[in-house]
mmCIF file of the N, C-alpha and C atoms, coordinates in Angstrom:
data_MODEL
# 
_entry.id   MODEL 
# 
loop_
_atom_site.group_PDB 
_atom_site.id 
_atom_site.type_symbol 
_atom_site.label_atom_id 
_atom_site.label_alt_id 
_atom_site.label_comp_id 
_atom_site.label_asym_id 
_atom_site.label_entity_id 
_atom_site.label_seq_id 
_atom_site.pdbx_PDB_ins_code 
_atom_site.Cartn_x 
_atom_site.Cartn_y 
_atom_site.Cartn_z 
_atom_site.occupancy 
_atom_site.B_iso_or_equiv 
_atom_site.pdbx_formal_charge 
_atom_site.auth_seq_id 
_atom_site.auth_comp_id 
_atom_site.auth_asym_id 
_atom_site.auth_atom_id 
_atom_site.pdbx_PDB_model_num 
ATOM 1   N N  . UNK A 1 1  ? -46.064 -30.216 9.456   1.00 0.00 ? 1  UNK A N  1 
ATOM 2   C CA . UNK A 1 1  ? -47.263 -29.709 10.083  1.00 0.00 ? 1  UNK A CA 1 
ATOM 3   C C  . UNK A 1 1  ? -47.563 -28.265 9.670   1.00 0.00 ? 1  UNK A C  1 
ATOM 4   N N  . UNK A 1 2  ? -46.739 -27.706 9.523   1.00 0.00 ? 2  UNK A N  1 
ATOM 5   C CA . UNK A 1 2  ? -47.128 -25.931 9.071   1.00 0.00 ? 2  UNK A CA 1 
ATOM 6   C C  . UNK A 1 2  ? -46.973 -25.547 7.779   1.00 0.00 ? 2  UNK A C  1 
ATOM 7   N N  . UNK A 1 3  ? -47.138 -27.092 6.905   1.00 0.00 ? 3  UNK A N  1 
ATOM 8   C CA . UNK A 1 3  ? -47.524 -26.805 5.397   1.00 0.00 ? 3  UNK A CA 1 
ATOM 9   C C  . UNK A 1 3  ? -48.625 -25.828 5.086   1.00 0.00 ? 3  UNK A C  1 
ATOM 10  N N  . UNK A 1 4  ? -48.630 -25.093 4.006   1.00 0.00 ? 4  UNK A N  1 
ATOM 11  C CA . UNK A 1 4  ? -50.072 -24.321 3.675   1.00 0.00 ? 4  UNK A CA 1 
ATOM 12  C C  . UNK A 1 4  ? -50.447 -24.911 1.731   1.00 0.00 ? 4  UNK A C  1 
ATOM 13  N N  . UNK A 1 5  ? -51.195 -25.898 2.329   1.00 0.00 ? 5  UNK A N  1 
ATOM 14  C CA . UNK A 1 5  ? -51.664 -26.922 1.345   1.00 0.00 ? 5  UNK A CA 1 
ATOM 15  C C  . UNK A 1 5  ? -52.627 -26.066 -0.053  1.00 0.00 ? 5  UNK A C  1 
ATOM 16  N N  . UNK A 1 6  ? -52.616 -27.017 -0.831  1.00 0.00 ? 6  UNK A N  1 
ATOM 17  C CA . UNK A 1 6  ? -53.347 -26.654 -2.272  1.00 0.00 ? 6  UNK A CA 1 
ATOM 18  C C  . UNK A 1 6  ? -54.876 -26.240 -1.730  1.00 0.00 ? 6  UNK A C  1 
ATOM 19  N N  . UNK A 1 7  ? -55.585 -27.159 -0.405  1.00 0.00 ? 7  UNK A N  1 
ATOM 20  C CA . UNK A 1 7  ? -56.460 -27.132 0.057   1.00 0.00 ? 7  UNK A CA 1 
ATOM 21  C C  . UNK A 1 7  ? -57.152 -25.815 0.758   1.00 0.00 ? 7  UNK A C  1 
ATOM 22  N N  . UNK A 1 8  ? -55.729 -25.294 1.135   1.00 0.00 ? 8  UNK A N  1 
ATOM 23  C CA . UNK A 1 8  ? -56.053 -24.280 2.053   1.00 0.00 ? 8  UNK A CA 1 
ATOM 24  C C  . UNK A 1 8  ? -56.398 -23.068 1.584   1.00 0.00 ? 8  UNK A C  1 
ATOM 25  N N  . UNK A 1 9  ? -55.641 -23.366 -0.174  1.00 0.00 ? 9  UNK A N  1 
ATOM 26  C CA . UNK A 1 9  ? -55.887 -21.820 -1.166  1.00 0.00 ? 9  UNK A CA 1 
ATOM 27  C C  . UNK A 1 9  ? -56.989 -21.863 -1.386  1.00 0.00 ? 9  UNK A C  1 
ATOM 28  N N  . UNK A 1 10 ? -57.516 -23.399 -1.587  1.00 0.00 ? 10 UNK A N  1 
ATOM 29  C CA . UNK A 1 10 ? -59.109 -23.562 -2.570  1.00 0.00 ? 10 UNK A CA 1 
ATOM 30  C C  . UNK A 1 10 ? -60.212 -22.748 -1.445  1.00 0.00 ? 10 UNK A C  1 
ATOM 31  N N  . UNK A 1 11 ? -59.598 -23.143 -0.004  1.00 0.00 ? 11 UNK A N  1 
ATOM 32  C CA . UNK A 1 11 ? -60.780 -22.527 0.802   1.00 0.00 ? 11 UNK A CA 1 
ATOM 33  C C  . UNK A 1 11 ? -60.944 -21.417 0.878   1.00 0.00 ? 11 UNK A C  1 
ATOM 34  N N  . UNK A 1 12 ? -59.403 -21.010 0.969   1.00 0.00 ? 12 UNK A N  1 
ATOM 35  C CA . UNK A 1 12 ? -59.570 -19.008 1.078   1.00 0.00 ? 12 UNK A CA 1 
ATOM 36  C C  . UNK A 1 12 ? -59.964 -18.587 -0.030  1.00 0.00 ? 12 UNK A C  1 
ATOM 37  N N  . UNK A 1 13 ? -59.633 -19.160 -0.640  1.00 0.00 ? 13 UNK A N  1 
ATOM 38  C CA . UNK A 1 13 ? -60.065 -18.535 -2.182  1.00 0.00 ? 13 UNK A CA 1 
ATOM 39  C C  . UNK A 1 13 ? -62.017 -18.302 -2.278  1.00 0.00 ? 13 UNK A C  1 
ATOM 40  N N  . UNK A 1 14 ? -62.302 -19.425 -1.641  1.00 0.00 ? 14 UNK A N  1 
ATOM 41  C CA . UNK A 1 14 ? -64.045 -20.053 -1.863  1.00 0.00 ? 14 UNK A CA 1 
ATOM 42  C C  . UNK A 1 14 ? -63.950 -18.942 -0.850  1.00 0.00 ? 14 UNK A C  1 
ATOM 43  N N  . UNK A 1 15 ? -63.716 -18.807 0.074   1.00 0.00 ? 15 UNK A N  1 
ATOM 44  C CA . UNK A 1 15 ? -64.311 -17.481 1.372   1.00 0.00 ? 15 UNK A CA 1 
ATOM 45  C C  . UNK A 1 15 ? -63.783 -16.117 0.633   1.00 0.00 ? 15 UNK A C  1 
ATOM 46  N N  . UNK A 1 16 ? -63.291 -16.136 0.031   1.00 0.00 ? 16 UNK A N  1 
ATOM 47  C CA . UNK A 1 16 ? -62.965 -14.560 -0.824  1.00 0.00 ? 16 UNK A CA 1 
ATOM 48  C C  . UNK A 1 16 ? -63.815 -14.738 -1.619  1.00 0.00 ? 16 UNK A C  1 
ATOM 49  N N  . UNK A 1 17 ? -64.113 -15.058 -2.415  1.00 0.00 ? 17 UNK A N  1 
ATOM 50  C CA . UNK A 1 17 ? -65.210 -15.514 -4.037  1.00 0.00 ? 17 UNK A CA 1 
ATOM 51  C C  . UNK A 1 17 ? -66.829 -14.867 -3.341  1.00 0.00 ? 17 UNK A C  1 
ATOM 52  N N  . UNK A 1 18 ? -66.876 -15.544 -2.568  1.00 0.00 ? 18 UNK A N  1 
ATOM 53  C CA . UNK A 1 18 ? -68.378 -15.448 -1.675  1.00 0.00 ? 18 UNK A CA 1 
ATOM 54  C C  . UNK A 1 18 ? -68.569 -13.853 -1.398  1.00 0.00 ? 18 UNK A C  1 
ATOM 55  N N  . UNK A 1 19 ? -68.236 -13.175 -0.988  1.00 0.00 ? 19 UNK A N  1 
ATOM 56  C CA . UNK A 1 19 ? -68.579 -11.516 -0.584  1.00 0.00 ? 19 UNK A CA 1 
ATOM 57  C C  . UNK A 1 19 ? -68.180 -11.037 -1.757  1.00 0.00 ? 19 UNK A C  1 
ATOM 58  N N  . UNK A 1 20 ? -67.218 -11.551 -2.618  1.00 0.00 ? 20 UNK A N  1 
ATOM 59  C CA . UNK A 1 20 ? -67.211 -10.782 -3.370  1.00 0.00 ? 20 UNK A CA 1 
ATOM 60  C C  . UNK A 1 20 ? -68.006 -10.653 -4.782  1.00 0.00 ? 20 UNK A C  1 
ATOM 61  N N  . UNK A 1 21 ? -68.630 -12.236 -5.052  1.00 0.00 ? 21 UNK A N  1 
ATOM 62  C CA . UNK A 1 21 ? -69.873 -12.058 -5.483  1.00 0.00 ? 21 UNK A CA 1 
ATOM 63  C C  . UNK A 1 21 ? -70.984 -12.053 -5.572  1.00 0.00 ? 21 UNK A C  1 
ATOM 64  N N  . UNK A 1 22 ? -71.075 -11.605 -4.148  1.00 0.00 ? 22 UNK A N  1 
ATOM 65  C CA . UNK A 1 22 ? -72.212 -10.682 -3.635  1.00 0.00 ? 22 UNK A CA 1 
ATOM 66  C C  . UNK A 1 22 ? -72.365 -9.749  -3.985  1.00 0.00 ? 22 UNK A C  1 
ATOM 67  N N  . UNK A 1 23 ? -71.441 -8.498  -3.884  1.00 0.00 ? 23 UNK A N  1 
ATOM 68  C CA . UNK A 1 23 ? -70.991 -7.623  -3.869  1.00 0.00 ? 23 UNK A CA 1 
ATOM 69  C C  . UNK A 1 23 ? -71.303 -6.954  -5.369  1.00 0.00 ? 23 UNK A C  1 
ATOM 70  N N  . UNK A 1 24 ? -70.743 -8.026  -6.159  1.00 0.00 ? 24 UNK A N  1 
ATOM 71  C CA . UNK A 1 24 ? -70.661 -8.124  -7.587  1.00 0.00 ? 24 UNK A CA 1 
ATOM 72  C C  . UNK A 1 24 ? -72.650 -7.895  -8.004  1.00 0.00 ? 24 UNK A C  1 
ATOM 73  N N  . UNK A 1 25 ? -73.158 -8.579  -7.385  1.00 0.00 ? 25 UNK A N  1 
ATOM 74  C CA . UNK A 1 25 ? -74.680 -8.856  -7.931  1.00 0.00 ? 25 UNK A CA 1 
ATOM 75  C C  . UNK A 1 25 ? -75.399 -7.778  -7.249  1.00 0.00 ? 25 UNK A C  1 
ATOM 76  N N  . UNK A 1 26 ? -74.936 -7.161  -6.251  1.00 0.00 ? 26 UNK A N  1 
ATOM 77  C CA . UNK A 1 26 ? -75.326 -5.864  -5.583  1.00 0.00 ? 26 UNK A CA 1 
ATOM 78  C C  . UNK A 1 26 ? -75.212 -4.681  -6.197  1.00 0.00 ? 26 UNK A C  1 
ATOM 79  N N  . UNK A 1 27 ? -73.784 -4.624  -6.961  1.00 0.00 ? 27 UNK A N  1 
ATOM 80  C CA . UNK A 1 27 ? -73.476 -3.782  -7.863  1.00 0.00 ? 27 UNK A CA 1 
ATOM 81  C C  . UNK A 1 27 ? -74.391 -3.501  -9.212  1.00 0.00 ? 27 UNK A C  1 
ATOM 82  N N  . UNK A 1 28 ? -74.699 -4.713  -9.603  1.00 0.00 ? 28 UNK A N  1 
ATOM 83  C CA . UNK A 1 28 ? -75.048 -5.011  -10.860 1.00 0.00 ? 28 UNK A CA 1 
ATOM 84  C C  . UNK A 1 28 ? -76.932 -4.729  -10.900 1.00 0.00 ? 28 UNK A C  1 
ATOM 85  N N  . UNK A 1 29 ? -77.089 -4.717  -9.450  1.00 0.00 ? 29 UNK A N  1 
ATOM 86  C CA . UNK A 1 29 ? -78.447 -4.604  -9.777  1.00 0.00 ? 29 UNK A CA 1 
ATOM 87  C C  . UNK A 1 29 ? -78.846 -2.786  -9.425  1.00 0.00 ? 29 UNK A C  1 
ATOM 88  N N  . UNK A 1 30 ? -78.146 -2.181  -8.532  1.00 0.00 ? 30 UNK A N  1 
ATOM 89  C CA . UNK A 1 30 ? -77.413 -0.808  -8.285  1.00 0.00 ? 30 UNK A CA 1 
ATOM 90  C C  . UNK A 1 30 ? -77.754 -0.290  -9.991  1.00 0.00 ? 30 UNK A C  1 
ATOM 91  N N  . UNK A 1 31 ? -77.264 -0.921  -10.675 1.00 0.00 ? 31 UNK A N  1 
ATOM 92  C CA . UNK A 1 31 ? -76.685 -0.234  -11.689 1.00 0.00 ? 31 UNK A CA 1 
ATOM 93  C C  . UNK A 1 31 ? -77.843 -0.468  -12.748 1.00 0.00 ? 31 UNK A C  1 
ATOM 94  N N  . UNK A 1 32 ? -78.801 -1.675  -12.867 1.00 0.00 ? 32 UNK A N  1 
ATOM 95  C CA . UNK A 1 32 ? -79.377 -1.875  -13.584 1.00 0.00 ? 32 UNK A CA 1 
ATOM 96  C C  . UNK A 1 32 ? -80.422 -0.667  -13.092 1.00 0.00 ? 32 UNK A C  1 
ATOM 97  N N  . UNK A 1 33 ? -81.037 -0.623  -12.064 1.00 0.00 ? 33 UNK A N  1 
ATOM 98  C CA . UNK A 1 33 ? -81.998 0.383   -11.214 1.00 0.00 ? 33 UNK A CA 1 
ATOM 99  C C  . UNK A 1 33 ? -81.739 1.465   -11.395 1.00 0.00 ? 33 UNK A C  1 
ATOM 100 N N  . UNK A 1 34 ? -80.657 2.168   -11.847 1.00 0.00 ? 34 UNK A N  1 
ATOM 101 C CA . UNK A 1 34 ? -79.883 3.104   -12.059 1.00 0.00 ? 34 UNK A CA 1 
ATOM 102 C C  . UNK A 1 34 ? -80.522 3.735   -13.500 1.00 0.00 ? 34 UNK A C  1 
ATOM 103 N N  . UNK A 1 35 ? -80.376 2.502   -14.465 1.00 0.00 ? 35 UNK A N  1 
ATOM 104 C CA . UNK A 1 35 ? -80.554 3.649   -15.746 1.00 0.00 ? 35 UNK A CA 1 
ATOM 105 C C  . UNK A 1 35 ? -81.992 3.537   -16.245 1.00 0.00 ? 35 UNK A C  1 
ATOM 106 N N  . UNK A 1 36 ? -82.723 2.221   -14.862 1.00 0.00 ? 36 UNK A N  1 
ATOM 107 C CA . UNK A 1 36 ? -84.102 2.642   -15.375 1.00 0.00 ? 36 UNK A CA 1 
ATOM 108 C C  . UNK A 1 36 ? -84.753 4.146   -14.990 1.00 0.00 ? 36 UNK A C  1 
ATOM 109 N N  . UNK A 1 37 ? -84.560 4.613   -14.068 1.00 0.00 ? 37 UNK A N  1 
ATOM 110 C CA . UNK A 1 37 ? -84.564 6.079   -13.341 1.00 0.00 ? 37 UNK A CA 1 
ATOM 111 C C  . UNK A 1 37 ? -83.227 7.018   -13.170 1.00 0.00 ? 37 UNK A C  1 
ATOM 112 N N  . UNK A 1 38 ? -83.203 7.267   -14.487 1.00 0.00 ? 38 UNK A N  1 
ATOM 113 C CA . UNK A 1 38 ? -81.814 8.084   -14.829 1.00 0.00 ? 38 UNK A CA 1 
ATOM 114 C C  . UNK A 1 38 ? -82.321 9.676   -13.844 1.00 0.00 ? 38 UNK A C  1 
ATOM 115 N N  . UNK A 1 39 ? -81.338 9.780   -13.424 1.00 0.00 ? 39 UNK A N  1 
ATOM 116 C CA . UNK A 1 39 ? -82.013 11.627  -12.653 1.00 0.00 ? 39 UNK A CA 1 
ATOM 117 C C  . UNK A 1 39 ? -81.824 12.814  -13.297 1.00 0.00 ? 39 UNK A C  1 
ATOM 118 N N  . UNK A 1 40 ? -81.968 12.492  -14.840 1.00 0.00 ? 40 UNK A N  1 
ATOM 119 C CA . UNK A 1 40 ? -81.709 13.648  -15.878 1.00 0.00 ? 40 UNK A CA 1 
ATOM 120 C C  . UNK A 1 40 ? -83.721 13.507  -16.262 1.00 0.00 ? 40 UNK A C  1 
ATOM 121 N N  . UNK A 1 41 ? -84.461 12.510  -15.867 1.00 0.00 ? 41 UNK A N  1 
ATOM 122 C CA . UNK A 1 41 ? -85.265 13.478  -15.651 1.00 0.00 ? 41 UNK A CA 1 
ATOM 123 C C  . UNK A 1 41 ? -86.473 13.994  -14.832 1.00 0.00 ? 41 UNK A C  1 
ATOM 124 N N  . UNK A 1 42 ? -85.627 14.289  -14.132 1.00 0.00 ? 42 UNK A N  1 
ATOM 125 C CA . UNK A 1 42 ? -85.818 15.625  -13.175 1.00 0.00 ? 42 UNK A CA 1 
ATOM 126 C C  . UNK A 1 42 ? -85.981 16.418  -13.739 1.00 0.00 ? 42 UNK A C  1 
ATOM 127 N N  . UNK A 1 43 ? -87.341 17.450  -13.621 1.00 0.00 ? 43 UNK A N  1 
ATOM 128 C CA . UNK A 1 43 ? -87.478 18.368  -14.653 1.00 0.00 ? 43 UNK A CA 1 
ATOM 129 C C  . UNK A 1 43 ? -85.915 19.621  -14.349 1.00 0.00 ? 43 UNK A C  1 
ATOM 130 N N  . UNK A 1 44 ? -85.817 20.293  -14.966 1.00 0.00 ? 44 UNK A N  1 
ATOM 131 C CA . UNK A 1 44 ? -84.497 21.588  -15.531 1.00 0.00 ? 44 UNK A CA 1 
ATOM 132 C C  . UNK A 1 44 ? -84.842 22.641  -14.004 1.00 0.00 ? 44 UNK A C  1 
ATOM 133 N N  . UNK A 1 45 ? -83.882 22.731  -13.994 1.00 0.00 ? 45 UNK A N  1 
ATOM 134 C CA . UNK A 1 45 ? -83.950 24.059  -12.791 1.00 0.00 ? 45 UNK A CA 1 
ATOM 135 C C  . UNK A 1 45 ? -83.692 25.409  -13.506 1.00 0.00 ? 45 UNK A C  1 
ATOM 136 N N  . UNK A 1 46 ? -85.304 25.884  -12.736 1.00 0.00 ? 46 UNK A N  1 
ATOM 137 C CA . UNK A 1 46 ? -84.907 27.484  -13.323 1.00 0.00 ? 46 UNK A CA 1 
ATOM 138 C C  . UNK A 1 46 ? -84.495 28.647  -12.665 1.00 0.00 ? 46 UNK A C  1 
ATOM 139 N N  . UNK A 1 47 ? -83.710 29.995  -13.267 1.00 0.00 ? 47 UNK A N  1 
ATOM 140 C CA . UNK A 1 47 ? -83.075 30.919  -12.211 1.00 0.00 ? 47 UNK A CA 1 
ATOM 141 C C  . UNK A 1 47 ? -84.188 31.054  -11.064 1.00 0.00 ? 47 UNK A C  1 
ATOM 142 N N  . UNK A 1 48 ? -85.543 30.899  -11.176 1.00 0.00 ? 48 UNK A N  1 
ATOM 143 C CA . UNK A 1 48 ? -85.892 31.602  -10.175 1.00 0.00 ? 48 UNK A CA 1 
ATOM 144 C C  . UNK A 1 48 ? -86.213 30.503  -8.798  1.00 0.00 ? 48 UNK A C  1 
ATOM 145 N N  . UNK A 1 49 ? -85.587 29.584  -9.350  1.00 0.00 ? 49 UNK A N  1 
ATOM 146 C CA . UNK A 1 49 ? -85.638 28.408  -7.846  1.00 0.00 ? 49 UNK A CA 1 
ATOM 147 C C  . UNK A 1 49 ? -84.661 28.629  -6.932  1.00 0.00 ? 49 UNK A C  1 
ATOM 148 N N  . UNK A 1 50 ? -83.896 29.257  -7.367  1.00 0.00 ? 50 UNK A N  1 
ATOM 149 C CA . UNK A 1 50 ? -82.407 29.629  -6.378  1.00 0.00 ? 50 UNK A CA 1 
ATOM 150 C C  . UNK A 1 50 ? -83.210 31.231  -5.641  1.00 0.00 ? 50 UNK A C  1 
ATOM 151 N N  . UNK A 1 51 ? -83.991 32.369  -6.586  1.00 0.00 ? 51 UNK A N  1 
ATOM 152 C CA . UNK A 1 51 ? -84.252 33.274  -5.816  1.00 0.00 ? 51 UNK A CA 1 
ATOM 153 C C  . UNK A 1 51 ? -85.813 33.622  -5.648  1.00 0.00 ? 51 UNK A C  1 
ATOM 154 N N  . UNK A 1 52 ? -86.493 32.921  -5.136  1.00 0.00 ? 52 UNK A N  1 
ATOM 155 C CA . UNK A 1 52 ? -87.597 32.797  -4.712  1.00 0.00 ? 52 UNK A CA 1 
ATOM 156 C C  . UNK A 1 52 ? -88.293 34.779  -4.357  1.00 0.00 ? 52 UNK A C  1 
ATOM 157 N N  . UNK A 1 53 ? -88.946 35.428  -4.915  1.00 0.00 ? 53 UNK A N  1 
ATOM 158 C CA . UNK A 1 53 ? -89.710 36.411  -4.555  1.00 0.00 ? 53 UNK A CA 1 
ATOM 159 C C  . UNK A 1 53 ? -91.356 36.335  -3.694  1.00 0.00 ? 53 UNK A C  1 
# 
């Protein structure tokens, strides 16, 4: 009765798999969005943005 069957890996395994490729396609789209709006450009900061007169 307190076997832990071939069955039982396939399931945990299928309930681990699931968030984690989610996770995975969350990442991936993170990242694609990412280098369409790289934040290099942002125009250049100049000395006088730090000391405003």
């Amino acid at each position: 009765m307190g076997s832990f069957s071939v069955w039982h890996i396939l399931i945990l395994l299928i309930l681990l798999l699931i968030p984690v490729g989610i996770a995975l396609v969350v990442w991936f789209i993170v990242r694609i969005s990412n280098k369409r709006s790289p934040v290099s450009q942002l125009p250049p900061r100049t000395p006088t943005d730090d000391n405003p007169q």
